[in-house]
Steps between C-alpha positions, in 0.01 A plus 500: 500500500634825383505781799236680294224244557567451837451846591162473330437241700549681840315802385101603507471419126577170552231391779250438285705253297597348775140506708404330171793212445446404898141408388633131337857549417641362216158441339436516144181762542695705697826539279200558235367797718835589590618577192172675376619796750873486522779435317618137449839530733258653727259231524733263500705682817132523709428129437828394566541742875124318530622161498786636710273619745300158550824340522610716757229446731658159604772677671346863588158458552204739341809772563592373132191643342644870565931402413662491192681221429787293239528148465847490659465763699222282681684237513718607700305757738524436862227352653281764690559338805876469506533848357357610852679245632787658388369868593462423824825379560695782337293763747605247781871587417461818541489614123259766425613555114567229246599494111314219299728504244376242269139578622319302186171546539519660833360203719779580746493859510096504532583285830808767616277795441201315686727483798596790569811502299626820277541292167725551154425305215723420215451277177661433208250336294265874303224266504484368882643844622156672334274226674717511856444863500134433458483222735699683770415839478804696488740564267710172341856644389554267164848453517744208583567440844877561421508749327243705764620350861750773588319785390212367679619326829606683803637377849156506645341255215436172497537275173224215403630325172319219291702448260330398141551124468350437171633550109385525185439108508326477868581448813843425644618342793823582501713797641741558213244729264327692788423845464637668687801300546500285842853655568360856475173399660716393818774779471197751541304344751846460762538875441134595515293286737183342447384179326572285137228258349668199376352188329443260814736258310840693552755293599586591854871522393428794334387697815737718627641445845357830602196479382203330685193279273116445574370199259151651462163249416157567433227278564755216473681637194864617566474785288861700568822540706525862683834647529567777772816660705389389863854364666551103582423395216167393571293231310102504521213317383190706468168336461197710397157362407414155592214635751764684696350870612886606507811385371650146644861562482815295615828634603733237437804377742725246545312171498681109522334295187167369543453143583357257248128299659320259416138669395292614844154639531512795300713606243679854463513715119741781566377803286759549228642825650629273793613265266719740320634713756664159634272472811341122505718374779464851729067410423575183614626551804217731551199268423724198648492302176747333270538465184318227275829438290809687472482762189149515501286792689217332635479478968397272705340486848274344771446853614246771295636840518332808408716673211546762254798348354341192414214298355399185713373157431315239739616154386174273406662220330863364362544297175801387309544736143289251315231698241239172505545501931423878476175473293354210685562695818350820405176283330492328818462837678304686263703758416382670232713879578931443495739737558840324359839637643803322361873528627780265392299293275455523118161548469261734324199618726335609232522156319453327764157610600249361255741163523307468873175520386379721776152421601313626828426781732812532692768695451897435651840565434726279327933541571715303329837487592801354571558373860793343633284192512484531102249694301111498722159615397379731782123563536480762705224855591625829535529586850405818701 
């Protein structure tokens, strides 16, 4: 999209269009009505921010009917709720003004401002800069983070970076091609203070000895790794979502390696947060359990404990990894509802399911996993 259109697109002109494209994007009778009142680039940007806009709701609620969005640039947004996340914790530093300088959208900076925070937003990308400044409501400075950061930063300002992690071809995972450069990004954040936004991937070898991490999930998916300045290196798992009214977080220590059990009366998912900040054996020792096989993140215990870090199980039944013991168990029971969770085993959920032949008015929860015993079939319920 040239810069042209999109400023159509944020302007008066343009809500008509775009009152009209929300109606049943992507429609044939409305590209036909479109195009009877606007130009074809024009009808084709309004249908295209429409379908943007019901995509969008997934991850920002009926707020998406009023943002402007682009297909990568929502891709990578920060969740609503880890934006504030985020806020909050910046403000509980002490920080009162932060540069988003790779604000995309502005999902970040909406969540800065909305705390309390004095905010300055910079974007590369013409495009996303005209539909952050929208979205935000102040001015977006369309620029390169490098090429602005001294000009703009000052002793008393805080940096938040996100650096772009996608190319012409898609997403990325990598750290070579990111923009701006990870060397940079750090450089700037050790003289600056405040917070990076990694991909939750990152190879911990790559964080600095002075820096500290939070691996950040939502509603059980580990959606990034937060690098700050705080001293002692300090590694975190944050847990948001999951029917938790705040965040569930974990501080990790020291901790000897957990113990490997044979399976008990409930068994223990750590949320993938814990997982990747390195913290099964600390959970262990706080829900006394042990590990069902070494290498593999699924707990053990006799004992049900109440926790944010964690999704437990109450053990029902026990069965060797055998598909035709599995379906004449769950016939036998009547379970008609499975939720399959697989660790350690080749298996495909997905293809396994209409192998069972579910039939009846129960529902449970199937694990299959490896256990020191040898690979089990766990039929368990999700506990409280």
């Amino acid at each position: 999209m040239i810069p042209e259109l999109a400023a159509w697109l944020v302007s008066e002109d343009a809500a008509p269009a775009l009152a009209l494209a929300a109606h049943q994007p992507g429609s044939l009778a409305t590209g036909q009505a479109l195009r009877k009142q606007y130009t074809a680039e024009q009808a084709a940007a309004a249908s295209a921010q429409a379908a943007l806009r019901q995509q969008a709701r997934r991850k920002f609620g009926p707020a998406a009917d009023t943002c402007f969005f682009t297909a990568d640039g929502l891709q990578q947004a920060t969740r609503p709720p880890v934006a504030a996340w985020r806020a909050n914790w910046l403000v509980s530093q002490g920080i009162t003004r932060v540069a988003d300088l790779t604000c995309g959208l502005g999902t970040d900076a909406i969540a800065f401002r909305a705390a309390g925070l004095d905010v300055i937003a910079v974007e590369a990308d013409p495009v996303t800069a005209c539909f952050a400044q929208r979205n935000i409501g102040i001015p977006v400075t369309c620029a390169l983070a490098e090429d602005v950061a001294t000009a703009l930063l000052d002793p008393t300002t805080a940096v938040f970076i996100d650096p772009s992690r996608r190319d012409a071809h898609g997403q990325f995972w990598g750290t070579s091609a990111m923009s701006p450069s990870l060397d940079w990004t750090l450089e700037l954040l050790r003289a600056q203070g405040g917070c990076v936004k990694l991909a939750p991937g990152l190879d911990h070898a790559l964080i600095p000895t002075w820096a500290s991490a939070y691996w950040i999930s939502h509603h059980g998916t580990l959606v990034e790794v937060m690098l700050t300045t705080e001293p002692n290196q300090r590694r975190t798992a944050v847990v948001l979502g999951n029917g938790n009214a705040t965040a569930a977080e974990m501080q990790l220590r020291p901790t000897a390696p957990a113990s490997v059990r044979q399976i008990q009366k409930y068994v223990y998912e750590p949320d993938p947060a814990v997982i990747r900040a390195g913290g099964i054996a600390q959970l262990a020792q706080e829900l006394d359990a042990g590990l069902l096989a070494e290498k593999i993140a699924y707990l053990t215990s006799d004992s049900l404990v109440v926790t944010g870090l964690a999704t437990a199980f109450a053990v029902e039944a026990v069965w060797p990894y055998d598909e035709r013991v599995i379906r004449r168990e769950l016939a036998e029971r009547e379970i008609g509802t499975l939720e399959i969770k697989a660790r350690g085993v080749e298996v495909d959920p997905a293809k396994l399911r209409p192998r069972l032949r579910l039939r009846g008015n129960h529902s449970a929860t199937l694990i299959l996993t490896e256990t020191q015993a040898g690979a089990r079939s766990i039929l368990a319920h999700r506990g409280i």
